[in-house]
PDB file of the backbone (N, CA, C, O) and the ligand in Angstrom, with CONECT records:
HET     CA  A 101       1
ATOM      1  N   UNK A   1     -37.702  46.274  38.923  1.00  0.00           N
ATOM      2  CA  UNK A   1     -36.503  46.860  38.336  1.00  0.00           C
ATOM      3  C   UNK A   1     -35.332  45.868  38.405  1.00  0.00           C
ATOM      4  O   UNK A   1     -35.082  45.202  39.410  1.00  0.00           O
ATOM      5  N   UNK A   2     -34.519  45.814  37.074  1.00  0.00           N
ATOM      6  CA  UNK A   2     -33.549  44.619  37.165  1.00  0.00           C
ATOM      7  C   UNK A   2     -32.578  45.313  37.951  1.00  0.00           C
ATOM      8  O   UNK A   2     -32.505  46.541  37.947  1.00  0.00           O
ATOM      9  N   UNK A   3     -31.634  44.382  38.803  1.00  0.00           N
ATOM     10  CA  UNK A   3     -30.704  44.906  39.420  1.00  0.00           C
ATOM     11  C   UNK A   3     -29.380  43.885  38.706  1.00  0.00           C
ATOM     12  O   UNK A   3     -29.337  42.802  38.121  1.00  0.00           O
ATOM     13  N   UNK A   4     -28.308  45.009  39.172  1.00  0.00           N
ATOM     14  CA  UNK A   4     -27.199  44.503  38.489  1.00  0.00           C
ATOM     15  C   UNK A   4     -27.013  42.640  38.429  1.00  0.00           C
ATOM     16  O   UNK A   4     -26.688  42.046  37.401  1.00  0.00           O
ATOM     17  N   UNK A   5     -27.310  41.940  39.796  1.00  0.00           N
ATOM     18  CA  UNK A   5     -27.084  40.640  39.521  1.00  0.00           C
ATOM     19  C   UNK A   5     -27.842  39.857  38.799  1.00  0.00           C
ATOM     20  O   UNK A   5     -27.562  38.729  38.392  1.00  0.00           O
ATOM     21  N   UNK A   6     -29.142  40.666  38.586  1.00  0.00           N
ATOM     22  CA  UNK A   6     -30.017  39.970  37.640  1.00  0.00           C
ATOM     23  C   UNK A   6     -29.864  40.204  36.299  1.00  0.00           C
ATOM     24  O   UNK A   6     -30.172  39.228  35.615  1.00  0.00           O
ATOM     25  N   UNK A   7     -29.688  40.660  36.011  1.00  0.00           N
ATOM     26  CA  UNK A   7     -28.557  41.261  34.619  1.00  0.00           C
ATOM     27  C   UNK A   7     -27.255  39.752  34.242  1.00  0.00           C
ATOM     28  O   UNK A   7     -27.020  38.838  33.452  1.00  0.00           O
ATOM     29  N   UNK A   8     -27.019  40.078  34.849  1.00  0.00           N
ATOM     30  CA  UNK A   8     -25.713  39.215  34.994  1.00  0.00           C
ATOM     31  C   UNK A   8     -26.672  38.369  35.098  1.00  0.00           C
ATOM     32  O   UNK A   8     -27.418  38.735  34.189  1.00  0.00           O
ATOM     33  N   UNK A   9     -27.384  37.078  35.816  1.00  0.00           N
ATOM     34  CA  UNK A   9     -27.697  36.003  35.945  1.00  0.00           C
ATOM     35  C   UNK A   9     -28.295  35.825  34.567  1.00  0.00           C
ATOM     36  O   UNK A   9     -28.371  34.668  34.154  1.00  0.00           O
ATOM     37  N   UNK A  10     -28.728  36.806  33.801  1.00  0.00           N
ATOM     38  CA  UNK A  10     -29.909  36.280  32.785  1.00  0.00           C
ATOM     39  C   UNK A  10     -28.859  36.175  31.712  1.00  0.00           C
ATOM     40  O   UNK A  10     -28.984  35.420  30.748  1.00  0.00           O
ATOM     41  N   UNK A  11     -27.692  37.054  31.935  1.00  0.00           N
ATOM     42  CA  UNK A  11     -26.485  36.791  30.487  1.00  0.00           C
ATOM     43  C   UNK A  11     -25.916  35.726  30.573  1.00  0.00           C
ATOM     44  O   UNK A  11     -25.623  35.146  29.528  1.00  0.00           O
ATOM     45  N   UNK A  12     -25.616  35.193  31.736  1.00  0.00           N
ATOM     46  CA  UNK A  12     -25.117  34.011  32.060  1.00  0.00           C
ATOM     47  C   UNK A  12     -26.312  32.767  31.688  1.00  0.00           C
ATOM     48  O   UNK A  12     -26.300  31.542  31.811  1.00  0.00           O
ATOM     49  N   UNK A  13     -26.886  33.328  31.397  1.00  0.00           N
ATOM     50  CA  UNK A  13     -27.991  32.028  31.779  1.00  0.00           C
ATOM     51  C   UNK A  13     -28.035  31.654  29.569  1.00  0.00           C
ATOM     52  O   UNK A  13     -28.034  30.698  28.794  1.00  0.00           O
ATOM     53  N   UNK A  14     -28.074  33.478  29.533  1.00  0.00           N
ATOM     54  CA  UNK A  14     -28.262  33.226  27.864  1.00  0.00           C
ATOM     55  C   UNK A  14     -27.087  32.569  27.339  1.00  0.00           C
ATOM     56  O   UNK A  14     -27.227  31.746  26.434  1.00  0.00           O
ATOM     57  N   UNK A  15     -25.705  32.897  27.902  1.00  0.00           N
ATOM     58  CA  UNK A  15     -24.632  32.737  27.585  1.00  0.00           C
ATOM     59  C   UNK A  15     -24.486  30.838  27.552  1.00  0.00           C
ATOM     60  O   UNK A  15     -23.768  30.224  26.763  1.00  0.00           O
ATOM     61  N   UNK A  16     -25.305  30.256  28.547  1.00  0.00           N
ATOM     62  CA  UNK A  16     -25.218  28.916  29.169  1.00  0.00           C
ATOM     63  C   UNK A  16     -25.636  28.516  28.148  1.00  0.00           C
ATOM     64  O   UNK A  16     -24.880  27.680  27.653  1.00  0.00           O
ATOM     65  N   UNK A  17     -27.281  28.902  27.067  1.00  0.00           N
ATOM     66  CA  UNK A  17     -27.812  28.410  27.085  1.00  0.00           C
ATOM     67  C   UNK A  17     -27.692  28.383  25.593  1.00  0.00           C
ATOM     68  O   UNK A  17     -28.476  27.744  24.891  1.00  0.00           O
ATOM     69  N   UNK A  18     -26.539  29.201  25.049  1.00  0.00           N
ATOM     70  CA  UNK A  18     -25.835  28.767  23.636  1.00  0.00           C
ATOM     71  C   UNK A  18     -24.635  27.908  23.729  1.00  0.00           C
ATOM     72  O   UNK A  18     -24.119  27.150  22.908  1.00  0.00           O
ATOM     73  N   UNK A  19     -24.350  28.198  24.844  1.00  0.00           N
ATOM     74  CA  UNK A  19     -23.386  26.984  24.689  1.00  0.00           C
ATOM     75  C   UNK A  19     -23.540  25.283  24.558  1.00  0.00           C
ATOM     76  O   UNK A  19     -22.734  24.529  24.013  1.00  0.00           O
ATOM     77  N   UNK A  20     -25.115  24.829  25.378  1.00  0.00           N
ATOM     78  CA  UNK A  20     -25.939  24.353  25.501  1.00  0.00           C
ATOM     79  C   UNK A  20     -26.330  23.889  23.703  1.00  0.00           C
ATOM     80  O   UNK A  20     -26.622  22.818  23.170  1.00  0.00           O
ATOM     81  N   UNK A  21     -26.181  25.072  23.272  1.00  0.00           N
ATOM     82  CA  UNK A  21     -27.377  24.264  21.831  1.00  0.00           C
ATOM     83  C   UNK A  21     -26.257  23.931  20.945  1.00  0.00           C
ATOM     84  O   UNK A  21     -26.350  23.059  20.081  1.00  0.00           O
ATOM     85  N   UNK A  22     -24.732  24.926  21.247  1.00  0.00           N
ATOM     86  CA  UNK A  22     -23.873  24.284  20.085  1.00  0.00           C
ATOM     87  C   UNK A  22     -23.069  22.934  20.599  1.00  0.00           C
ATOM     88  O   UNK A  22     -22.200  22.354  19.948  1.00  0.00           O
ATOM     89  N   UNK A  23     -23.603  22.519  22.058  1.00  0.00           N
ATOM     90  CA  UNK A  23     -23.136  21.118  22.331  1.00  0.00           C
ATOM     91  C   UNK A  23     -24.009  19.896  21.704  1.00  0.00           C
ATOM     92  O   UNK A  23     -23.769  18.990  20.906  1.00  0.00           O
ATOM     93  N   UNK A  24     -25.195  20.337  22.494  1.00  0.00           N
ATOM     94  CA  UNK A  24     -26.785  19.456  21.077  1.00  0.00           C
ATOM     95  C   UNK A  24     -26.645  19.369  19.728  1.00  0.00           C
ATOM     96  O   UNK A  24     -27.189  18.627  18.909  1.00  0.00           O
ATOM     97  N   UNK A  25     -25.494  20.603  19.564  1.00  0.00           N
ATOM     98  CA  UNK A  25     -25.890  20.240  17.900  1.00  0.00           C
ATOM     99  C   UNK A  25     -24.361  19.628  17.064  1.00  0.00           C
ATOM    100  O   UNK A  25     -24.142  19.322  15.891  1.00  0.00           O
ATOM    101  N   UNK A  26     -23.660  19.635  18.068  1.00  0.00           N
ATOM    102  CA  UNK A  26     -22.577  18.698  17.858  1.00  0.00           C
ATOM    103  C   UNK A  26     -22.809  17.575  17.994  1.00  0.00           C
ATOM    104  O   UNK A  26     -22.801  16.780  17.054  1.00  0.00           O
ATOM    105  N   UNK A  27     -23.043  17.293  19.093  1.00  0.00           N
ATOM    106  CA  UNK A  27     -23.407  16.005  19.535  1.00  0.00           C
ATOM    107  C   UNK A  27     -24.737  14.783  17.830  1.00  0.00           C
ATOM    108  O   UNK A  27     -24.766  13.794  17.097  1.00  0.00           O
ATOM    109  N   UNK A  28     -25.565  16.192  18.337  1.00  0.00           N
ATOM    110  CA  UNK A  28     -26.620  15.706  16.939  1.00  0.00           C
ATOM    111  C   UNK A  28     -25.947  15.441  15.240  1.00  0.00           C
ATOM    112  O   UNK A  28     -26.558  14.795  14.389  1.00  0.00           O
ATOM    113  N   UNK A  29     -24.656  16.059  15.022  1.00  0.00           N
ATOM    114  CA  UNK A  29     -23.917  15.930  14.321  1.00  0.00           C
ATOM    115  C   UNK A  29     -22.878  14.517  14.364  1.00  0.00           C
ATOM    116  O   UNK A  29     -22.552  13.825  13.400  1.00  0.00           O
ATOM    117  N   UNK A  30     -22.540  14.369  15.610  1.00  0.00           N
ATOM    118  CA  UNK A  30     -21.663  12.846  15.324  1.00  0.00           C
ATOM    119  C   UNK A  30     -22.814  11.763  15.709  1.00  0.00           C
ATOM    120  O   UNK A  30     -22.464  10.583  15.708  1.00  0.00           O
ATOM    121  N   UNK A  31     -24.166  12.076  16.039  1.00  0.00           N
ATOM    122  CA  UNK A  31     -24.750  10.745  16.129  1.00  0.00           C
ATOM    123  C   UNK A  31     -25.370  10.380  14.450  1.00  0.00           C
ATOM    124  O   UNK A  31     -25.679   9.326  13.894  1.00  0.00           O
ATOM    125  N   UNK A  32     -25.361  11.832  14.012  1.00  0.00           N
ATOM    126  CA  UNK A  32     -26.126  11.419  12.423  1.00  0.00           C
ATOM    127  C   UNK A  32     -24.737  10.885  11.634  1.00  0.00           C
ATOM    128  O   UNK A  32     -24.902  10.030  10.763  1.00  0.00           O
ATOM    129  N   UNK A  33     -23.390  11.359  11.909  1.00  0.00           N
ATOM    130  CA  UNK A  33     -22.420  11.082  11.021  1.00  0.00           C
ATOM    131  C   UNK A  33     -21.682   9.276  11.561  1.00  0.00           C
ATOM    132  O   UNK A  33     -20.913   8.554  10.926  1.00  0.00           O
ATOM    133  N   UNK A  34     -22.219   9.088  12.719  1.00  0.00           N
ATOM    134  CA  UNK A  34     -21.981   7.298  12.996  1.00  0.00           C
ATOM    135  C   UNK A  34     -22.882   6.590  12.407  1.00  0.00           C
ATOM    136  O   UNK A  34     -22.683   5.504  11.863  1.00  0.00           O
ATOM    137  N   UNK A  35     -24.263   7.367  12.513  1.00  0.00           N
ATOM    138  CA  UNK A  35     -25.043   6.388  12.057  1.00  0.00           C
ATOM    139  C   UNK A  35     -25.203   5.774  10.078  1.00  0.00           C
ATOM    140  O   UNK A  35     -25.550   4.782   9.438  1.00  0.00           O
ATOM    141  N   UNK A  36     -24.590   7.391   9.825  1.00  0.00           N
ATOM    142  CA  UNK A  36     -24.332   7.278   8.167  1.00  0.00           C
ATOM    143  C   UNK A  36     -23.061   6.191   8.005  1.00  0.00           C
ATOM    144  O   UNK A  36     -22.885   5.398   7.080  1.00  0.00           O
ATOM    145  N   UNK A  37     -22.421   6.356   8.924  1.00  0.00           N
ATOM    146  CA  UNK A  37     -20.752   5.804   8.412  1.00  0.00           C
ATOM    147  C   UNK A  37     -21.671   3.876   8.896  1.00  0.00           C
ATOM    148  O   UNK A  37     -20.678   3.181   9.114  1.00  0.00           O
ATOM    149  N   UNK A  38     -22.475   3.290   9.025  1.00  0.00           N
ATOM    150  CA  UNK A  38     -22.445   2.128   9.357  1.00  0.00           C
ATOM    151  C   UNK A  38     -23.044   1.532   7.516  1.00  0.00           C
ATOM    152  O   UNK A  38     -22.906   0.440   6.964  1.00  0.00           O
ATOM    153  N   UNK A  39     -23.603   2.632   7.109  1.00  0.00           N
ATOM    154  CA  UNK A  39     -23.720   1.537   5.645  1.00  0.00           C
ATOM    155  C   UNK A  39     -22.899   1.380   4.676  1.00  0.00           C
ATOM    156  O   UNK A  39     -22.971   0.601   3.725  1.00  0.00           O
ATOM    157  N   UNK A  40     -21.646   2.592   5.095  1.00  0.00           N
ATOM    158  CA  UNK A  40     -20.451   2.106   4.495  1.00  0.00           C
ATOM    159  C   UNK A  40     -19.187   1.729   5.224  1.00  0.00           C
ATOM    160  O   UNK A  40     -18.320   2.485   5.662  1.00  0.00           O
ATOM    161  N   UNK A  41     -19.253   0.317   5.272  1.00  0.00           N
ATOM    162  CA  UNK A  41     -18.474  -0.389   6.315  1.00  0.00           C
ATOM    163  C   UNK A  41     -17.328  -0.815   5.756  1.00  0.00           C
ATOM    164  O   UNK A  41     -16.461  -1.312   6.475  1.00  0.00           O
ATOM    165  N   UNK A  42     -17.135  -0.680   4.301  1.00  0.00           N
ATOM    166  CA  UNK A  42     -16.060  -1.716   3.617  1.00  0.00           C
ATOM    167  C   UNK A  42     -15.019  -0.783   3.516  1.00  0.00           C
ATOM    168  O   UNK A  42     -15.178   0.220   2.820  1.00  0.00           O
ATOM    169  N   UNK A  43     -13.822  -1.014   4.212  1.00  0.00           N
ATOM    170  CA  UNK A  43     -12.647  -0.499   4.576  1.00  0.00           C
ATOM    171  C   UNK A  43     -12.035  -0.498   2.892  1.00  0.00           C
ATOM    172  O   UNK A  43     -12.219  -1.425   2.103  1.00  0.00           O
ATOM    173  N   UNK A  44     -11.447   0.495   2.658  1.00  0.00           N
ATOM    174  CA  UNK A  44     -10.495   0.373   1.210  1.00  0.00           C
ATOM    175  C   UNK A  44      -9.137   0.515   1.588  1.00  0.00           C
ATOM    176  O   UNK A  44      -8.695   1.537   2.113  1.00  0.00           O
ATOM    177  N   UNK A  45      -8.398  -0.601   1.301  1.00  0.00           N
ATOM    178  CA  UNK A  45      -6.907  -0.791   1.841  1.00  0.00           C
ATOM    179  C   UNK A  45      -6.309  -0.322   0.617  1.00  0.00           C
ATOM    180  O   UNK A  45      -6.696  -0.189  -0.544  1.00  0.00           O
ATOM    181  N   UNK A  46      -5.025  -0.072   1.376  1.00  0.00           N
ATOM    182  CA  UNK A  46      -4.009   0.268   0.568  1.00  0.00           C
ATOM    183  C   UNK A  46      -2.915  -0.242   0.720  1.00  0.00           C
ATOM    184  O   UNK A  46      -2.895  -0.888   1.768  1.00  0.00           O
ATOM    185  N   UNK A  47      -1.744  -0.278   0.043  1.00  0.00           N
ATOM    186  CA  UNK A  47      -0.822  -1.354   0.793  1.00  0.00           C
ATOM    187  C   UNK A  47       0.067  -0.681   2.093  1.00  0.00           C
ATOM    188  O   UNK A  47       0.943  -1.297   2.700  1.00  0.00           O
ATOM    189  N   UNK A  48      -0.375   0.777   2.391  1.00  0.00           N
ATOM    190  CA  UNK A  48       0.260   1.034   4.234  1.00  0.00           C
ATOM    191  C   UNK A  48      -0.858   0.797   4.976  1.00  0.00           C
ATOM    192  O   UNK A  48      -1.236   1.595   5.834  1.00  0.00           O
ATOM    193  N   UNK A  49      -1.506  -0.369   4.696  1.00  0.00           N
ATOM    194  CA  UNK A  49      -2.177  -0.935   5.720  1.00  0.00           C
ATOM    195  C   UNK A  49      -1.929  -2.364   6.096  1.00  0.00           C
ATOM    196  O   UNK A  49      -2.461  -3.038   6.977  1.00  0.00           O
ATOM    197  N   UNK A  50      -0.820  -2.730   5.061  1.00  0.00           N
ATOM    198  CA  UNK A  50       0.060  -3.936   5.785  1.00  0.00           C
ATOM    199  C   UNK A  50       1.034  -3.431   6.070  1.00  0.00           C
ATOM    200  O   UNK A  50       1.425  -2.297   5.794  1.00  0.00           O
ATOM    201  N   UNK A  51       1.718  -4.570   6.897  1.00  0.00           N
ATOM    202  CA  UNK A  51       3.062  -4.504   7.918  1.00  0.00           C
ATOM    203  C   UNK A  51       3.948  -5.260   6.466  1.00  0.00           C
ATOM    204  O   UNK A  51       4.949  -4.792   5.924  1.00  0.00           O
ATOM    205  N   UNK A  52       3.294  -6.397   6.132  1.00  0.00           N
ATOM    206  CA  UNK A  52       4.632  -7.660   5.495  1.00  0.00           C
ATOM    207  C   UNK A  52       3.421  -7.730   4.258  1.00  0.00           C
ATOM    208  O   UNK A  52       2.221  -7.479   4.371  1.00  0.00           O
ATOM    209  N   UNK A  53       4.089  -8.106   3.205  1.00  0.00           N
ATOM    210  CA  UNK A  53       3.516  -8.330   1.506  1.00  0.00           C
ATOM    211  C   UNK A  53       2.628  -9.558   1.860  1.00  0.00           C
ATOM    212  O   UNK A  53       1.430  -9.362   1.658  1.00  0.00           O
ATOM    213  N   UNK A  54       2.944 -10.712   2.319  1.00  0.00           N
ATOM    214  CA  UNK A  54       1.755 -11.720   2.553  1.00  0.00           C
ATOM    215  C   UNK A  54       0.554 -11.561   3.189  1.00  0.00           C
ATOM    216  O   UNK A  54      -0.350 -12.394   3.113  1.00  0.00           O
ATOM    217  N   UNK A  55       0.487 -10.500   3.836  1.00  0.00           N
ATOM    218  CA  UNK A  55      -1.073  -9.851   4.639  1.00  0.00           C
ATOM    219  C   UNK A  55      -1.408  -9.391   3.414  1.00  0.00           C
ATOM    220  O   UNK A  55      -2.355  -9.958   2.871  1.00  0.00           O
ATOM    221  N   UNK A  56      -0.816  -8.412   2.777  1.00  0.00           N
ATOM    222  CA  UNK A  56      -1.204  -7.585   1.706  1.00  0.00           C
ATOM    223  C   UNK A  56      -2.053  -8.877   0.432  1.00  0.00           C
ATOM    224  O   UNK A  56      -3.140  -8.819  -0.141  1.00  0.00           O
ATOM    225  N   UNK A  57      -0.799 -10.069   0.397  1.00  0.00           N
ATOM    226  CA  UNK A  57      -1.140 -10.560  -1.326  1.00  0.00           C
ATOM    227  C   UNK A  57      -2.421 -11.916  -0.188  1.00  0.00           C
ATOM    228  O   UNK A  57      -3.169 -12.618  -0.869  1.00  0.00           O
ATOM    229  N   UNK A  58      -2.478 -12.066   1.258  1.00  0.00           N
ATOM    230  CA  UNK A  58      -3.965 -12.590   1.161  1.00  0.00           C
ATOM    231  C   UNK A  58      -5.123 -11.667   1.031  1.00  0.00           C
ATOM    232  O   UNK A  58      -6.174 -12.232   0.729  1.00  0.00           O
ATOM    233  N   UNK A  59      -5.165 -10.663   1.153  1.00  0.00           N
ATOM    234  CA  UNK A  59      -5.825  -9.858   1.407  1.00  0.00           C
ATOM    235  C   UNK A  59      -6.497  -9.818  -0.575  1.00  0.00           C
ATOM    236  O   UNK A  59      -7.678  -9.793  -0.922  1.00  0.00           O
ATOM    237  N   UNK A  60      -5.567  -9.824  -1.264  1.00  0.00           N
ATOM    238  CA  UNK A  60      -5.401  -9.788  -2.716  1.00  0.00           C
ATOM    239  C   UNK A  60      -6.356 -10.845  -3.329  1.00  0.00           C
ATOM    240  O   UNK A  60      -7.278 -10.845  -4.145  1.00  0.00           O
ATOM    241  N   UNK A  61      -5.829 -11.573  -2.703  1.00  0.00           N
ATOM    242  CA  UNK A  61      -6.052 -13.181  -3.129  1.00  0.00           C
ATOM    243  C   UNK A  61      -7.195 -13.550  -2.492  1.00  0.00           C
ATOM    244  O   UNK A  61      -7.068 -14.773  -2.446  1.00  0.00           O
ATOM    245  N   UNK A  62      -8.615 -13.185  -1.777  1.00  0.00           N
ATOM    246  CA  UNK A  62      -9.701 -12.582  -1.266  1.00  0.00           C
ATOM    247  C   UNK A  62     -10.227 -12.348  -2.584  1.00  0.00           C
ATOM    248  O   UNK A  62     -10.737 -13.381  -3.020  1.00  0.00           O
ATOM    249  N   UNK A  63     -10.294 -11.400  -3.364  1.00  0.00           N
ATOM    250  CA  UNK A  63     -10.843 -10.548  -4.721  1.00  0.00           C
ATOM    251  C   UNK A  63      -9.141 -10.356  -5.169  1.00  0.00           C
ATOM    252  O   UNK A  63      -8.098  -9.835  -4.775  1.00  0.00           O
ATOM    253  N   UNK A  64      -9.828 -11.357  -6.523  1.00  0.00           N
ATOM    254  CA  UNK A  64      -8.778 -11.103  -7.761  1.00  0.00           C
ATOM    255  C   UNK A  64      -9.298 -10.064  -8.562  1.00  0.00           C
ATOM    256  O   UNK A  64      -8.638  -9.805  -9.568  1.00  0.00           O
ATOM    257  N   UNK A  65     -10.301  -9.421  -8.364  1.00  0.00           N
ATOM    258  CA  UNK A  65     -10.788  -8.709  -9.057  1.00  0.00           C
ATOM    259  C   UNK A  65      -9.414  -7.103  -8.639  1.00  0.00           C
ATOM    260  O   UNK A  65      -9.102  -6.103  -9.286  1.00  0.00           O
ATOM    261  N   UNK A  66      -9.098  -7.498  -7.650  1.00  0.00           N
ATOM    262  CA  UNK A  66      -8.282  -6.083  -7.054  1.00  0.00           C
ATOM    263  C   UNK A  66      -9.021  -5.082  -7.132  1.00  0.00           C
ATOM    264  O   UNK A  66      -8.887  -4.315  -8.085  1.00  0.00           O
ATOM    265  N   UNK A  67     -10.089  -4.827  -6.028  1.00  0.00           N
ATOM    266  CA  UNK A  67     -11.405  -3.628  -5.962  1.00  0.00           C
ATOM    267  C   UNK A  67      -9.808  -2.784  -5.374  1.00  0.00           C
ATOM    268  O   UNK A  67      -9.579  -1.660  -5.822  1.00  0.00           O
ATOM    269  N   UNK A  68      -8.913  -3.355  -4.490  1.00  0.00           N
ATOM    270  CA  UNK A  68      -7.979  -2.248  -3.409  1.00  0.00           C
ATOM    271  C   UNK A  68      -6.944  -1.848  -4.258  1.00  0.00           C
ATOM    272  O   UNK A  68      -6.034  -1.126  -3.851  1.00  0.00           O
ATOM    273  N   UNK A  69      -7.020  -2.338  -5.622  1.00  0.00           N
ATOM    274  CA  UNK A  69      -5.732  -1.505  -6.162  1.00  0.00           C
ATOM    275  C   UNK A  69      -4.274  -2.310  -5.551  1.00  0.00           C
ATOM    276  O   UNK A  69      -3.210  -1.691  -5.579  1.00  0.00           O
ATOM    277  N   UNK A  70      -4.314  -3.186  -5.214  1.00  0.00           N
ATOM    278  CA  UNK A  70      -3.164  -3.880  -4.252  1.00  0.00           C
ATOM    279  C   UNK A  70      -2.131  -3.906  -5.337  1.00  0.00           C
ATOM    280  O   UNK A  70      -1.032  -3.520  -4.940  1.00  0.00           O
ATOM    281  N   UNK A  71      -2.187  -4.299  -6.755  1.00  0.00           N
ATOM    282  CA  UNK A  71      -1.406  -4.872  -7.742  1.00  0.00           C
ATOM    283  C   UNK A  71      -1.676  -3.965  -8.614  1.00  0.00           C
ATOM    284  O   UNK A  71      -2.721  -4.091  -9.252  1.00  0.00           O
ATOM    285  N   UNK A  72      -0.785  -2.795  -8.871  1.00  0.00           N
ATOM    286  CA  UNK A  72      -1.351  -2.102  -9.493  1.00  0.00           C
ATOM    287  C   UNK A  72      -0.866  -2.153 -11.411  1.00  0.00           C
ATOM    288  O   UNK A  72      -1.359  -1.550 -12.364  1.00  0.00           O
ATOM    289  N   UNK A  73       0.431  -3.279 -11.325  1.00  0.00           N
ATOM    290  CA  UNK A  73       1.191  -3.618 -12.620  1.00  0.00           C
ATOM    291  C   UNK A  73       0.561  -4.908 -12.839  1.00  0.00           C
ATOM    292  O   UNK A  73       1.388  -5.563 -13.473  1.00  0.00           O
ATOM    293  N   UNK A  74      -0.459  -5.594 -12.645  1.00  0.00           N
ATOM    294  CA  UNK A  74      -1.256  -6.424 -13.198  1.00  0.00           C
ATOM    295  C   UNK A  74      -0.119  -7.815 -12.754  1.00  0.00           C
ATOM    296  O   UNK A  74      -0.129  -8.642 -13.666  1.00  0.00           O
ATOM    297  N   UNK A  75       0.576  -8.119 -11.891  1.00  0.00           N
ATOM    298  CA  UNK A  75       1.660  -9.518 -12.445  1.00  0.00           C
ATOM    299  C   UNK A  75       0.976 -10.340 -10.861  1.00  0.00           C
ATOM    300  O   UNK A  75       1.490 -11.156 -10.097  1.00  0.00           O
ATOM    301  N   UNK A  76       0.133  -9.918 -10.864  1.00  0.00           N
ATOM    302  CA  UNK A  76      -0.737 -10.874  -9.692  1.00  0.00           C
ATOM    303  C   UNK A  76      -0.118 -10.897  -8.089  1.00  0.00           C
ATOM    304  O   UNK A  76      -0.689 -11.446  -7.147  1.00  0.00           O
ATOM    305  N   UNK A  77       1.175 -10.174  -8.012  1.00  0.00           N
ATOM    306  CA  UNK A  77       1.808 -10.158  -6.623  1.00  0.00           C
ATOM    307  C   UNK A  77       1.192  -8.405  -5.710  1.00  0.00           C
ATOM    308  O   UNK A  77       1.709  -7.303  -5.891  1.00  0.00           O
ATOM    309  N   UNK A  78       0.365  -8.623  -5.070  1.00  0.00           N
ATOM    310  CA  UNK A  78       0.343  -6.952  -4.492  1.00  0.00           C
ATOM    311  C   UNK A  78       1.255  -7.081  -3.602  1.00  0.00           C
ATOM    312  O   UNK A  78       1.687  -8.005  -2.913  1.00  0.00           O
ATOM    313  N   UNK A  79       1.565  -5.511  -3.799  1.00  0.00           N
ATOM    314  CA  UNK A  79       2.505  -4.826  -2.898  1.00  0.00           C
ATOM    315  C   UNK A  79       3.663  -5.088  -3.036  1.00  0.00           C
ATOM    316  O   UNK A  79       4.347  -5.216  -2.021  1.00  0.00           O
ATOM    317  N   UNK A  80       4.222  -5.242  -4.271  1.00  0.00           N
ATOM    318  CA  UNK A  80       5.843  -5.730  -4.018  1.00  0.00           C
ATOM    319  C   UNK A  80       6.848  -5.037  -2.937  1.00  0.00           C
ATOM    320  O   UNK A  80       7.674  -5.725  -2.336  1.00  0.00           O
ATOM    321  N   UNK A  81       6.738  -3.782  -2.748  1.00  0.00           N
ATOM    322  CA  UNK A  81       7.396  -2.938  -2.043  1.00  0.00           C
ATOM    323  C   UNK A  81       7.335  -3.141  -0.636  1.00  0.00           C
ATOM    324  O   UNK A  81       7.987  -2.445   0.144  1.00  0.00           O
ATOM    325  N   UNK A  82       6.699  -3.917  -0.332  1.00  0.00           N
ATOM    326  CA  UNK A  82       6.796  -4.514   1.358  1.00  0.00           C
ATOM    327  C   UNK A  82       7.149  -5.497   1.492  1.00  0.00           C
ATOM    328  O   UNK A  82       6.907  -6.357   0.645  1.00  0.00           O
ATOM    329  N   UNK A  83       8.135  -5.865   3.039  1.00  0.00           N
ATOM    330  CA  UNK A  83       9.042  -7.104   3.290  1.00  0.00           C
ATOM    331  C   UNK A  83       8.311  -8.280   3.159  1.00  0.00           C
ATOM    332  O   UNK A  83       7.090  -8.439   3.182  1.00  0.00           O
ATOM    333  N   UNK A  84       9.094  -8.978   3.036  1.00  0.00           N
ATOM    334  CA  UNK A  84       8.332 -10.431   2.833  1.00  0.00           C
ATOM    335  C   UNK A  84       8.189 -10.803   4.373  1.00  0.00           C
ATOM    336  O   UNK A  84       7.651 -11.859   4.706  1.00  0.00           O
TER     337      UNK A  84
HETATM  338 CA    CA A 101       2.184  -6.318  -8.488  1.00  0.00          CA2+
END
């Protein structure tokens, strides 16, 4: 016959033992979402990811192609809007 603490030990135990699977399955969640984020490694800048326009226009001047959108009026300077 269950007695009251065994009652209690087995809710506790069930109680443990979901808490238990939604930690596994978090956990199983940021190891699948690091391991996805490594084949897309190529950072897409924008220009508030420089401090000063010359980080920005080497960064530019890397790909003239402008994949980052750096120059977005075509006159070959990105980022005018940041200090020199
Ligand atoms: Ca420009």
């Amino acid at each position: 016959m269950m007695t009251a603490t065994n009652l209690i030990i087995i809710y506790n135990m069930k109680y443990f033992n979901m808490k238990y699977d939604k930690v596994i399955y978090a956990i199983s969640i940021i190891i699948v979402i690091l391991f996805l984020s490594t084949f897309n490694t190529r950072k897409d800048y924008n220009c508030s990811d420089f401090k000063r326009q010359p980080d920005a226009q080497n960064k530019f001047e890397k790909n003239k192609e402008d994949i980052y959108h750096l120059d977005k009026d075509g006159d070959y300077i990105a980022c005018e809007a940041l200090k020199k």
